[in-house]
mmCIF entry with sequence, helices, sheets and N, C-alpha, C, O atoms, coordinates in Angstrom:
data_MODEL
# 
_entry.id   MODEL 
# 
_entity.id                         1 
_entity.type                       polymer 
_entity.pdbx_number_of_molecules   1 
# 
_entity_poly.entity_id                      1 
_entity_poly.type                           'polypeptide(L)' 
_entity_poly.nstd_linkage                   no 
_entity_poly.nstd_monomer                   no 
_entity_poly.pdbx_seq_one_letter_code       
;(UNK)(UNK)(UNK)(UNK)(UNK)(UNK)(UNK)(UNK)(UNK)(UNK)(UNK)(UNK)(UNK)(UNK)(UNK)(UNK)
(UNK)(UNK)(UNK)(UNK)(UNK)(UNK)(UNK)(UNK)(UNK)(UNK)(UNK)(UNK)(UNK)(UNK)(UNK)(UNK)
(UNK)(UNK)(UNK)(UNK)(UNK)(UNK)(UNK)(UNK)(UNK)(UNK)(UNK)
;
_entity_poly.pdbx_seq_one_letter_code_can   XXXXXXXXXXXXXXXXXXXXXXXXXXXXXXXXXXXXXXXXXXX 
_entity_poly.pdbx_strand_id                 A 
# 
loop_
_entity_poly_seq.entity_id 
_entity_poly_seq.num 
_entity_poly_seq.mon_id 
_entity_poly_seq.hetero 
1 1  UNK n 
1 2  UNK n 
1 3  UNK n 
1 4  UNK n 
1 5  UNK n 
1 6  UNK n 
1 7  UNK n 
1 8  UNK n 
1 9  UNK n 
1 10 UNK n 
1 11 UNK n 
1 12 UNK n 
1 13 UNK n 
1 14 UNK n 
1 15 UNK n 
1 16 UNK n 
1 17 UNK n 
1 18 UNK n 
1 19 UNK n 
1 20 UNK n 
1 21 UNK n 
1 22 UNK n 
1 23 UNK n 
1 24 UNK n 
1 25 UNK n 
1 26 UNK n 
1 27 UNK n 
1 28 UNK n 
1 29 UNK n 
1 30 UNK n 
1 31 UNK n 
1 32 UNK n 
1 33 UNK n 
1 34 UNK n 
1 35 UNK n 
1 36 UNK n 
1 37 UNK n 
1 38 UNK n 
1 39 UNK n 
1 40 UNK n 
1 41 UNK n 
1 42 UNK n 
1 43 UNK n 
# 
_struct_asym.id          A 
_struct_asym.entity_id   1 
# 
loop_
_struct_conf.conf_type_id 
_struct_conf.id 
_struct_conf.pdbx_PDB_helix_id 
_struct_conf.beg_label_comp_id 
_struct_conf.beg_label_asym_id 
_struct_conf.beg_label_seq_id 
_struct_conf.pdbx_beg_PDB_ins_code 
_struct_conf.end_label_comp_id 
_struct_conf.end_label_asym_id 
_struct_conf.end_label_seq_id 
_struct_conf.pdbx_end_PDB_ins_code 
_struct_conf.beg_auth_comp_id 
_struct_conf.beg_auth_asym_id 
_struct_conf.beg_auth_seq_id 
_struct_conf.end_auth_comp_id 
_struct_conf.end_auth_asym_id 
_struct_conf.end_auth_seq_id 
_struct_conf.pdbx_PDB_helix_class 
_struct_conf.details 
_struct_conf.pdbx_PDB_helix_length 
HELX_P HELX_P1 AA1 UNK A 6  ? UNK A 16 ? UNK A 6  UNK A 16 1 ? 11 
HELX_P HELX_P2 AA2 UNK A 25 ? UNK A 40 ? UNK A 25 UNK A 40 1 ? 16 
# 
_struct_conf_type.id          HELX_P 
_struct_conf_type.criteria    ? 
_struct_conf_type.reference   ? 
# 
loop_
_atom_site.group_PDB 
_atom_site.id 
_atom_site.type_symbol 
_atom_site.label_atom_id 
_atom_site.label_alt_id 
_atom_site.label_comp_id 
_atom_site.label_asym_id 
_atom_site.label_entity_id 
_atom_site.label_seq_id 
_atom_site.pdbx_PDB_ins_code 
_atom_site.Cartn_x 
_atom_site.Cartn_y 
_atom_site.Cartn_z 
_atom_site.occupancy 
_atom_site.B_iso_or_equiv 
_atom_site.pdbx_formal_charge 
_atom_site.auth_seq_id 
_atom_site.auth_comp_id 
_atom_site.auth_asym_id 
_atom_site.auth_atom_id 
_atom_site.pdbx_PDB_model_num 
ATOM 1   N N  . UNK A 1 1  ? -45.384 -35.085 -46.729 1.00 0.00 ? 1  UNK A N  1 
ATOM 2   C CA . UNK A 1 1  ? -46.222 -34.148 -45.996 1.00 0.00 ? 1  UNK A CA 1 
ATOM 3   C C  . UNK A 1 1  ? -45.411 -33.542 -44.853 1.00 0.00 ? 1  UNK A C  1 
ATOM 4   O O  . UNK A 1 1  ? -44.749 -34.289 -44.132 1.00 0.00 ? 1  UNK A O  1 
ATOM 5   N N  . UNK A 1 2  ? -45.431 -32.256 -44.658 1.00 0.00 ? 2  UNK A N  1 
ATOM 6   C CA . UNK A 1 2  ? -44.689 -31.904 -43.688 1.00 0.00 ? 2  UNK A CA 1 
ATOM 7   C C  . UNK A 1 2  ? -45.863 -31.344 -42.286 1.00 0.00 ? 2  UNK A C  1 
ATOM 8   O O  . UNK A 1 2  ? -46.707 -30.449 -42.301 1.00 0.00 ? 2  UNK A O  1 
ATOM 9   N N  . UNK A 1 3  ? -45.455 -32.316 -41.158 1.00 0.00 ? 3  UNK A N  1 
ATOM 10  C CA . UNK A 1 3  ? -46.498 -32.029 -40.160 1.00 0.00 ? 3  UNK A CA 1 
ATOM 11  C C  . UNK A 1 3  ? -45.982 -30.689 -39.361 1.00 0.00 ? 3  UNK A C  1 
ATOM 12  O O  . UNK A 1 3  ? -44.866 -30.509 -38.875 1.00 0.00 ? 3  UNK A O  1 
ATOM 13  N N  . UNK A 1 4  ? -47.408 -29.567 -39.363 1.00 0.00 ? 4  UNK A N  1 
ATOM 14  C CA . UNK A 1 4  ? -47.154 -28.677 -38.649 1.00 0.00 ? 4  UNK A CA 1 
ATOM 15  C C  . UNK A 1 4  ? -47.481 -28.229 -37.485 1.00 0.00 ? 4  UNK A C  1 
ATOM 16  O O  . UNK A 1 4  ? -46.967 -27.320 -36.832 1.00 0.00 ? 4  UNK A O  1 
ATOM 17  N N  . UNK A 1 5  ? -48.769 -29.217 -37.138 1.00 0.00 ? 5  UNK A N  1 
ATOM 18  C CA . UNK A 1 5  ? -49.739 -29.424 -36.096 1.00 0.00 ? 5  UNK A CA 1 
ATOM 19  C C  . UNK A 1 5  ? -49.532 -30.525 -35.210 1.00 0.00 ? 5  UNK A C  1 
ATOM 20  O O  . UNK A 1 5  ? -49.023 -31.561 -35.635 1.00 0.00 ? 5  UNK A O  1 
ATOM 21  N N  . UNK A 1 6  ? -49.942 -30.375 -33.804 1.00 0.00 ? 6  UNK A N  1 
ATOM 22  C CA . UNK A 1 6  ? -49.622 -31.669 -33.654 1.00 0.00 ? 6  UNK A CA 1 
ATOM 23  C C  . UNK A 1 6  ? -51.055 -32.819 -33.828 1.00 0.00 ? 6  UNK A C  1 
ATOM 24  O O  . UNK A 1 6  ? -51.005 -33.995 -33.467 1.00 0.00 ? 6  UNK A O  1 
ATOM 25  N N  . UNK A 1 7  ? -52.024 -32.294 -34.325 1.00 0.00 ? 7  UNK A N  1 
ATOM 26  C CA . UNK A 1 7  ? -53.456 -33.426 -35.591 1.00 0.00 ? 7  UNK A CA 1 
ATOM 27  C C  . UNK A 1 7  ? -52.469 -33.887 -36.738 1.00 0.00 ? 7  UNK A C  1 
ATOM 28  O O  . UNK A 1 7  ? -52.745 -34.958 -37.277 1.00 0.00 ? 7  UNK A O  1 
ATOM 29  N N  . UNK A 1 8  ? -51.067 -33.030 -37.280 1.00 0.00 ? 8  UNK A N  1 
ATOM 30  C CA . UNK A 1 8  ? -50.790 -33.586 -38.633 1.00 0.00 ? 8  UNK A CA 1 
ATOM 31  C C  . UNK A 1 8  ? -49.592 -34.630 -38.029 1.00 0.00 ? 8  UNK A C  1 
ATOM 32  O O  . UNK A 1 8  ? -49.422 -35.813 -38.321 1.00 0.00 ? 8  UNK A O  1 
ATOM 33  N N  . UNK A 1 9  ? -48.939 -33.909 -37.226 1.00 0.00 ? 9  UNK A N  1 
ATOM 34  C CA . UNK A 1 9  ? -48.328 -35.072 -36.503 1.00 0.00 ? 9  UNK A CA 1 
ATOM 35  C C  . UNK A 1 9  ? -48.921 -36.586 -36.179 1.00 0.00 ? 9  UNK A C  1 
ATOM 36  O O  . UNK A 1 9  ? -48.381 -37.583 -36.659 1.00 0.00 ? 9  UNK A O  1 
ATOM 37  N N  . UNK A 1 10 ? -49.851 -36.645 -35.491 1.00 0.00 ? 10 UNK A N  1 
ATOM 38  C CA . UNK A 1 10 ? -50.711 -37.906 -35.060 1.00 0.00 ? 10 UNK A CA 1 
ATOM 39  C C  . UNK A 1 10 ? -51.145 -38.362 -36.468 1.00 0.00 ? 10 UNK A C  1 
ATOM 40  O O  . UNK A 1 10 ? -51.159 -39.587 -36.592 1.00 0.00 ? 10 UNK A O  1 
ATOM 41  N N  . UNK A 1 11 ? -51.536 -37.583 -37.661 1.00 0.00 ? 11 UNK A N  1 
ATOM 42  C CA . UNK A 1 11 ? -52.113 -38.300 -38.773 1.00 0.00 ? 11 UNK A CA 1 
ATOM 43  C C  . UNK A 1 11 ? -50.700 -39.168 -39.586 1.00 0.00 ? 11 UNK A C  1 
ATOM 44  O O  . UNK A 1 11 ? -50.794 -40.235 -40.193 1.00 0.00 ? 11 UNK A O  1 
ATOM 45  N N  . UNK A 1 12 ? -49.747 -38.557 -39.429 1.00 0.00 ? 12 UNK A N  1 
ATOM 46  C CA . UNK A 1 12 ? -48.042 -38.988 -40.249 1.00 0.00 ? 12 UNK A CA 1 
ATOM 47  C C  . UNK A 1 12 ? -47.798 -39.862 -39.543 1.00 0.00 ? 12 UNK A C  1 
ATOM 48  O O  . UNK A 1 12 ? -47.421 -40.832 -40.199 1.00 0.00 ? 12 UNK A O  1 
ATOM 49  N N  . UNK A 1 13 ? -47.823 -40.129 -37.985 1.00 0.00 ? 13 UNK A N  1 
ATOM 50  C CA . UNK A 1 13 ? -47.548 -41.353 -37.627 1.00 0.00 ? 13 UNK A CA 1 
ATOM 51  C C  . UNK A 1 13 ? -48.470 -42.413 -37.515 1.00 0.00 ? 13 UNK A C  1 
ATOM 52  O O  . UNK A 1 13 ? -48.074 -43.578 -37.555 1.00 0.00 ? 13 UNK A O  1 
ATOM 53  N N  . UNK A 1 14 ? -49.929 -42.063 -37.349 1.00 0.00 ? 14 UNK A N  1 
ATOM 54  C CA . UNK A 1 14 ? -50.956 -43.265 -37.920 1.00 0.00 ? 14 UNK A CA 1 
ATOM 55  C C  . UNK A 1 14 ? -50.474 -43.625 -39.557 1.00 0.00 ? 14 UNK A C  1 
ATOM 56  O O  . UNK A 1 14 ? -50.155 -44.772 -39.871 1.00 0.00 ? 14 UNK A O  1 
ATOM 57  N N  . UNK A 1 15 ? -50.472 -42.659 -40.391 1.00 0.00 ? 15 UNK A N  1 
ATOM 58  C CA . UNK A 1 15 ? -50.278 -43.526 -41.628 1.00 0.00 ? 15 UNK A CA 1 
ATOM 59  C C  . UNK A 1 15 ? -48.768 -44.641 -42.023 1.00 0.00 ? 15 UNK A C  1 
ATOM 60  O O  . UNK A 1 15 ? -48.488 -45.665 -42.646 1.00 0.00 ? 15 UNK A O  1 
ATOM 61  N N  . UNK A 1 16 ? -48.209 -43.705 -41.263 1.00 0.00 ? 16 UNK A N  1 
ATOM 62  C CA . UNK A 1 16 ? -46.029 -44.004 -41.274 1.00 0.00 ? 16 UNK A CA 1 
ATOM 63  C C  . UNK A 1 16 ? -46.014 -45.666 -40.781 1.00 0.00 ? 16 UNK A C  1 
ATOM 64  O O  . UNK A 1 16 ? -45.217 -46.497 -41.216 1.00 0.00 ? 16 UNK A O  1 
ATOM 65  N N  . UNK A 1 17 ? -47.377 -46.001 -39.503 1.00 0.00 ? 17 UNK A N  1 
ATOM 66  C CA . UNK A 1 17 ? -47.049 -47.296 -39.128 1.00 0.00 ? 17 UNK A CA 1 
ATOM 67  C C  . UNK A 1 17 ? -45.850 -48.007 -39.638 1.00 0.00 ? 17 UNK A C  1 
ATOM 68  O O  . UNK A 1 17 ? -45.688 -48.033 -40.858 1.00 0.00 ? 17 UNK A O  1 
ATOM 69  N N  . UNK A 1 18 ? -44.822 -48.700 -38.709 1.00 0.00 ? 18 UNK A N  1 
ATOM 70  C CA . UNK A 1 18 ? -43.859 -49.484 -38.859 1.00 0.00 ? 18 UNK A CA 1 
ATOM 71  C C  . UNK A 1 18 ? -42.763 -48.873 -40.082 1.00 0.00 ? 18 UNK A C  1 
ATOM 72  O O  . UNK A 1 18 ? -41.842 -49.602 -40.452 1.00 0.00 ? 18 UNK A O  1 
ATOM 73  N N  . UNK A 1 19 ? -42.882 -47.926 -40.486 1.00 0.00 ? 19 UNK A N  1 
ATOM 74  C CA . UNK A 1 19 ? -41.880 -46.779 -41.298 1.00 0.00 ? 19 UNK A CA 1 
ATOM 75  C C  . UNK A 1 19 ? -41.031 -45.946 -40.340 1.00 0.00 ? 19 UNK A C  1 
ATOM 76  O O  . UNK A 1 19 ? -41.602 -45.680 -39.282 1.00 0.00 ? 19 UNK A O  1 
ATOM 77  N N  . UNK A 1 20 ? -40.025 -45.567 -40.457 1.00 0.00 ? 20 UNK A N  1 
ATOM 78  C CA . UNK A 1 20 ? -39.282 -44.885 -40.135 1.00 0.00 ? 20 UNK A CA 1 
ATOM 79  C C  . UNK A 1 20 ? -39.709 -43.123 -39.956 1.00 0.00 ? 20 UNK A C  1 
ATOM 80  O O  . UNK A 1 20 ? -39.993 -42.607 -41.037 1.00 0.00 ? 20 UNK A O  1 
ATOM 81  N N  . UNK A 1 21 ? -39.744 -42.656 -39.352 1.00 0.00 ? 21 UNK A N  1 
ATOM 82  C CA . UNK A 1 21 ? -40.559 -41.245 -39.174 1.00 0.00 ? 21 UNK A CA 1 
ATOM 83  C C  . UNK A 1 21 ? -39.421 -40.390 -39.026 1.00 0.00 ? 21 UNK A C  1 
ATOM 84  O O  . UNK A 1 21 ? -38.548 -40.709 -38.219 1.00 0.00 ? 21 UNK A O  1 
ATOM 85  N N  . UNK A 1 22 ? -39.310 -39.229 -39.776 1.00 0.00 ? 22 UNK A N  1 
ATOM 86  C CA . UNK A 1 22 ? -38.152 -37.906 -39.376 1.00 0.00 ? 22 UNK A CA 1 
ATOM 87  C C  . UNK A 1 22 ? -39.642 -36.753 -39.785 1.00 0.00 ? 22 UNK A C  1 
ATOM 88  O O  . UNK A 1 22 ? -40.436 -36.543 -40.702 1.00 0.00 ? 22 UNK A O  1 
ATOM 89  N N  . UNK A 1 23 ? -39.268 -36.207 -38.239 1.00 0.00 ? 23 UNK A N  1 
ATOM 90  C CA . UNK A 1 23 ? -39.509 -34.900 -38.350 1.00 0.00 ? 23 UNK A CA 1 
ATOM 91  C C  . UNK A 1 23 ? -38.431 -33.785 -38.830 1.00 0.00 ? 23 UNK A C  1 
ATOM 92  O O  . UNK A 1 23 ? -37.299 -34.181 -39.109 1.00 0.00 ? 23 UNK A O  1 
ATOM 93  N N  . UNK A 1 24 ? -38.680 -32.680 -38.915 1.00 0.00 ? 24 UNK A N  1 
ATOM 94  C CA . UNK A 1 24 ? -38.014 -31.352 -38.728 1.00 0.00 ? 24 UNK A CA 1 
ATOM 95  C C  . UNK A 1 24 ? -38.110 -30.844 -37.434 1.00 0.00 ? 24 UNK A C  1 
ATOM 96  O O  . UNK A 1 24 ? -38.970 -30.801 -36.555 1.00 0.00 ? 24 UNK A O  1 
ATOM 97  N N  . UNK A 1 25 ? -36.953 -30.470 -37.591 1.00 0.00 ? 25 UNK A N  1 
ATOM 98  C CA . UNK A 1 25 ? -36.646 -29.266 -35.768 1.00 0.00 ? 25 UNK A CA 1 
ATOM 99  C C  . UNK A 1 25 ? -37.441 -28.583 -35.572 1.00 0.00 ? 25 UNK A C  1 
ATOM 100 O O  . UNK A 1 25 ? -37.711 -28.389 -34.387 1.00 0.00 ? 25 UNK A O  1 
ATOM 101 N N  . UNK A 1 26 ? -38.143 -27.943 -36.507 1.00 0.00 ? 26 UNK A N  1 
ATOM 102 C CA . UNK A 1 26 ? -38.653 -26.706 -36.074 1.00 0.00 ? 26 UNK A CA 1 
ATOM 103 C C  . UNK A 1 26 ? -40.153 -27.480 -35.688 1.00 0.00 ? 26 UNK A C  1 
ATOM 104 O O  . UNK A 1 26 ? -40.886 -26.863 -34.916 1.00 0.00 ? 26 UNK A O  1 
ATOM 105 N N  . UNK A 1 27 ? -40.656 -28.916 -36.247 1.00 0.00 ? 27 UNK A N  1 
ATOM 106 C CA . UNK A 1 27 ? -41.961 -29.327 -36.198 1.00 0.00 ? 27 UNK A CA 1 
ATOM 107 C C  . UNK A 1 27 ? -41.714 -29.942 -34.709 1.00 0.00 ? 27 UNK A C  1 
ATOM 108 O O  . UNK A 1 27 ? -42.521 -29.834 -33.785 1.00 0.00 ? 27 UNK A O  1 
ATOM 109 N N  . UNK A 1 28 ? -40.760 -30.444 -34.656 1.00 0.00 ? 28 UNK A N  1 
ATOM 110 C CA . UNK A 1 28 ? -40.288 -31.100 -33.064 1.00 0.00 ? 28 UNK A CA 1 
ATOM 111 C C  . UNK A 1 28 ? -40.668 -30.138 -31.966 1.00 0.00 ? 28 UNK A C  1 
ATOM 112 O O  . UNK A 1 28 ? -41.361 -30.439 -30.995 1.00 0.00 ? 28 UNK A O  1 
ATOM 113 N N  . UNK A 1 29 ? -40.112 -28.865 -32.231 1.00 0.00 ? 29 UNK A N  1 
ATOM 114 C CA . UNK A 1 29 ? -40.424 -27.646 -30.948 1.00 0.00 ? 29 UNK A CA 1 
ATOM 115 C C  . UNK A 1 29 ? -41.585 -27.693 -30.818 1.00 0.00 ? 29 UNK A C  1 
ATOM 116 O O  . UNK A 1 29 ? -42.077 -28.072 -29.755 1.00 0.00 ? 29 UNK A O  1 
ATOM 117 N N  . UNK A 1 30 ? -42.534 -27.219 -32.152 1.00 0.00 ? 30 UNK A N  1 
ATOM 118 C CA . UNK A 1 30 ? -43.736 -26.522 -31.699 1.00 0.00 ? 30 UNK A CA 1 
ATOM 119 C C  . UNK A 1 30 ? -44.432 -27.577 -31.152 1.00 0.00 ? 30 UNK A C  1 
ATOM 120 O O  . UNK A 1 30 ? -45.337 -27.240 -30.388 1.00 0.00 ? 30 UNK A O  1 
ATOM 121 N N  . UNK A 1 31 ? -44.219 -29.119 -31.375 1.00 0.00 ? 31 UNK A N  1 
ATOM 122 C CA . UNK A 1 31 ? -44.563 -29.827 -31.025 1.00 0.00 ? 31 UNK A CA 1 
ATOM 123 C C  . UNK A 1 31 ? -44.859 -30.157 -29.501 1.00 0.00 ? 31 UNK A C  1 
ATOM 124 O O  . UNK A 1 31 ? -45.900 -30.384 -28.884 1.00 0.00 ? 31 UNK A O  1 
ATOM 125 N N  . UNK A 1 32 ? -43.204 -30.076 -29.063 1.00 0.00 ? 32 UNK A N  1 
ATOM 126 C CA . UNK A 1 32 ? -43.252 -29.908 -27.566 1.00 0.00 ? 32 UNK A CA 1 
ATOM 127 C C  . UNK A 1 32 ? -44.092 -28.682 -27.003 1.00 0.00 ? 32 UNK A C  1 
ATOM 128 O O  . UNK A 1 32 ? -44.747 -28.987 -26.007 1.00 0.00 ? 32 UNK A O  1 
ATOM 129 N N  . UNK A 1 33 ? -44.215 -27.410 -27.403 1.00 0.00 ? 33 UNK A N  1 
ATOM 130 C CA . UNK A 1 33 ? -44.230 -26.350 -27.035 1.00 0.00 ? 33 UNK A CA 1 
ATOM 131 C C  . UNK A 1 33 ? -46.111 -26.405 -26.601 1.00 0.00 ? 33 UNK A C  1 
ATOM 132 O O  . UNK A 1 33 ? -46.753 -25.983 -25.639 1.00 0.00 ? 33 UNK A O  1 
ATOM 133 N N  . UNK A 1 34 ? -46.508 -27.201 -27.958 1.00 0.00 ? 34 UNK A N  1 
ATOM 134 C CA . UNK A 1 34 ? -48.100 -27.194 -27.579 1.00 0.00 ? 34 UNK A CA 1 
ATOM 135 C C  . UNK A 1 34 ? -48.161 -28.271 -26.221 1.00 0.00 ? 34 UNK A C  1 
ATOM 136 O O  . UNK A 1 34 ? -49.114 -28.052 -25.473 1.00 0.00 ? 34 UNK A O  1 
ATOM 137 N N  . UNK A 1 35 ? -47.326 -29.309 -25.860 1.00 0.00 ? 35 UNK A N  1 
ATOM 138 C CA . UNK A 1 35 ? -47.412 -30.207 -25.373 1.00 0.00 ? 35 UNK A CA 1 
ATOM 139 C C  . UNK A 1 35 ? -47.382 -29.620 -23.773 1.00 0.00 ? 35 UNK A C  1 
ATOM 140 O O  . UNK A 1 35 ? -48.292 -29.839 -22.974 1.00 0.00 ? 35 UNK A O  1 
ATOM 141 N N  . UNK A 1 36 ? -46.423 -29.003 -23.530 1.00 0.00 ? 36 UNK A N  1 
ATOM 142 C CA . UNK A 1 36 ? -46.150 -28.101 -22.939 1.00 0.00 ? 36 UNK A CA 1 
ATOM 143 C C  . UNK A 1 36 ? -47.383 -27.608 -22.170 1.00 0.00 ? 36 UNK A C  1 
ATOM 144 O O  . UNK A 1 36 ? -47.789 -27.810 -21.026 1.00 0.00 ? 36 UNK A O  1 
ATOM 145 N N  . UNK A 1 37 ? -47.876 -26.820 -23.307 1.00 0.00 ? 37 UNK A N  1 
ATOM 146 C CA . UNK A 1 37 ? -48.803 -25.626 -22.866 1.00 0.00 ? 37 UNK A CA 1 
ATOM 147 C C  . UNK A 1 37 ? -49.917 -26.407 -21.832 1.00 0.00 ? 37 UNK A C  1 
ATOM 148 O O  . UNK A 1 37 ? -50.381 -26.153 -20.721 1.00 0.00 ? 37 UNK A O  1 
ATOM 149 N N  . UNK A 1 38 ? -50.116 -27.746 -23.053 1.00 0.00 ? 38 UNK A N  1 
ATOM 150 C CA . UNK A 1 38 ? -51.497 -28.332 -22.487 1.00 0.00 ? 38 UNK A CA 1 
ATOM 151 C C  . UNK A 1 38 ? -51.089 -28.997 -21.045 1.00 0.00 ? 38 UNK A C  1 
ATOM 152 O O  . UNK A 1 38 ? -52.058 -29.507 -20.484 1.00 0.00 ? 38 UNK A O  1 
ATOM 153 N N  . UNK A 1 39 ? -50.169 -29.070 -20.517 1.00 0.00 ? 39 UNK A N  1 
ATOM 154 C CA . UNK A 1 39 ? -49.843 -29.511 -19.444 1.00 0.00 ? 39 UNK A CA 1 
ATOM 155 C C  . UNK A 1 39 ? -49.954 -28.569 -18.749 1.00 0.00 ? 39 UNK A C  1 
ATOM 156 O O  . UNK A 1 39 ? -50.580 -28.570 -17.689 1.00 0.00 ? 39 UNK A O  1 
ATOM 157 N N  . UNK A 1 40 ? -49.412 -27.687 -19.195 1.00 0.00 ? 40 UNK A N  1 
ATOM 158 C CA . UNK A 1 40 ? -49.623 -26.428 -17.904 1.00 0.00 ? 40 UNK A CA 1 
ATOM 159 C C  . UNK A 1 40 ? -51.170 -25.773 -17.715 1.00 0.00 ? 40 UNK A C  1 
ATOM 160 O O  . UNK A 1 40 ? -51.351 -24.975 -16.794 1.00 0.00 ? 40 UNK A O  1 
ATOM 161 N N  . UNK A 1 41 ? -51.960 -26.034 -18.360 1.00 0.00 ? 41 UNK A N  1 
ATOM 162 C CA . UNK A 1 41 ? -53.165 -25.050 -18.610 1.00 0.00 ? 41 UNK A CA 1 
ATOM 163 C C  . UNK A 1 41 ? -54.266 -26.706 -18.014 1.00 0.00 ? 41 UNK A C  1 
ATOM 164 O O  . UNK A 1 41 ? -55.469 -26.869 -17.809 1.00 0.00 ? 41 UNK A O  1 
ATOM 165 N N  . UNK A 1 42 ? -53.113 -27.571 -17.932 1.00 0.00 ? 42 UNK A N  1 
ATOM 166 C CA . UNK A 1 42 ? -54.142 -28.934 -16.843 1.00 0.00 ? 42 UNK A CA 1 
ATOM 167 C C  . UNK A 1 42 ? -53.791 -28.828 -15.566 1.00 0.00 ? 42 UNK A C  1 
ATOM 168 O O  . UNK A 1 42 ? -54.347 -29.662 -14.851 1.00 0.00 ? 42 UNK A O  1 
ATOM 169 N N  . UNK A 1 43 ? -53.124 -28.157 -15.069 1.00 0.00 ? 43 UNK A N  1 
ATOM 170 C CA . UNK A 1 43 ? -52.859 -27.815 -13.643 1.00 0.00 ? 43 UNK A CA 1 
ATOM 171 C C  . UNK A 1 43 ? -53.402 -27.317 -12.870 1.00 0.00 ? 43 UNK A C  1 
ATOM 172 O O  . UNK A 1 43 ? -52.902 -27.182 -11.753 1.00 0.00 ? 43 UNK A O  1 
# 
């Protein structure tokens, strides 16, 4: 499954438990990028 969200993210590492997890670069950014946002828009 390739996570594009960060809901599909949280669902790949609930199921991955104690597995080894690789994302993709590009899923890593947007990842941060939402992470990001929501930090700034809690300020």
């Amino acid at each position: 499954m390739k996570a594009t969200t960060l809901m599909d993210i949280y669902n790949t590492l609930l199921g991955k438990a104690g597995e080894e997890i690789v994302l993709d670069e590009d899923t890593i950014k947007k990842a941060k990028h939402s992470l990001d946002e929501m930090i700034r828009l809690g300020e």
